[in-house]
N, C-alpha and C positions, 0 to 999 in steps of 0.2 A: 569668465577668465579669472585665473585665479593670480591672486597676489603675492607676491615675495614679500616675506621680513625683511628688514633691514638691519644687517647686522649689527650697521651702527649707533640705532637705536636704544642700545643697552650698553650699559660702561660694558670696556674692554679691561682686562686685567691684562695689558702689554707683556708685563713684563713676568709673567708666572702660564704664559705660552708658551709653550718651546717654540715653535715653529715663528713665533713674531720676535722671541727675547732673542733667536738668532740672526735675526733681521736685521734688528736692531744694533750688532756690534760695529756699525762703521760710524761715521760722524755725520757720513752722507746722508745714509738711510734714515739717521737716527731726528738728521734736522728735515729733511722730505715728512718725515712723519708728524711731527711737530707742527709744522707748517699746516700741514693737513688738519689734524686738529683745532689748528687755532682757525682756518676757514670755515670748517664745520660747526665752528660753535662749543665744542667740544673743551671748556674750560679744565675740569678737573681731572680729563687724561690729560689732556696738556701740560697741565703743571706741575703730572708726576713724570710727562717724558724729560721736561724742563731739567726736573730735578736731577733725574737719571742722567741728561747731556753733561750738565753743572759737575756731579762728580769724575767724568770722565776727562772729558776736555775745556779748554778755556772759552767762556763763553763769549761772541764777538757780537756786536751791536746789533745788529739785526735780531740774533735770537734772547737779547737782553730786553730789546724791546717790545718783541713777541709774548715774552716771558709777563714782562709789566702790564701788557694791556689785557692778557689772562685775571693777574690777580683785580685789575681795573675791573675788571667783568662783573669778578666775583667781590668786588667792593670791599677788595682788602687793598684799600690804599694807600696804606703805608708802605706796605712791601712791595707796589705797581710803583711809587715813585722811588723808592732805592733803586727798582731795576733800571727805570727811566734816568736817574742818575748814573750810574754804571756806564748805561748807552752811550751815553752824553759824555763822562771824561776820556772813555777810547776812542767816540769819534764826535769831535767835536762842530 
């Protein structure tokens, strides 16, 4: 029996797909995706979909705090707890 790749085993380049960069233009998709990442383990797509959310729309607690426990991962914790703060004065 033969076995499948997994495609998510190798970084994605999101955002230099066509077919995913147009996925990605709603706010919906864009945090569904993120989301996903952040289950999978998937730290440093994540924190460039992050960044990608961050310049379009305003980013609301839930994915401020998604965002932090990304950089938490990756034991950049300075920038884990700005975001964690962030979280914290929109909802307190």
């Amino acid at each position: 029996e033969q076995e499948f790749e997994n495609i998510f085993d190798s970084p994605i380049i999101f955002l230099d797909t066509p077919y995913l960069h147009e996925f990605l233009q709603t706010e919906s998709t864009l945090q569904l995706a993120t989301e996903y990442l952040v289950k999978a383990e998937r730290w440093d797509d994540a924190m460039i979909l992050f960044e990608y959310y961050k310049e379009r729309y305003q980013l609301n607690p839930s994915v401020l705090q998604k965002c932090g426990f990304c950089y938490q991962k990756k034991k950049l914790y300075g920038q884990a707890v700005n975001f964690y703060q962030q979280a914290n004065e929109l909802e307190p």
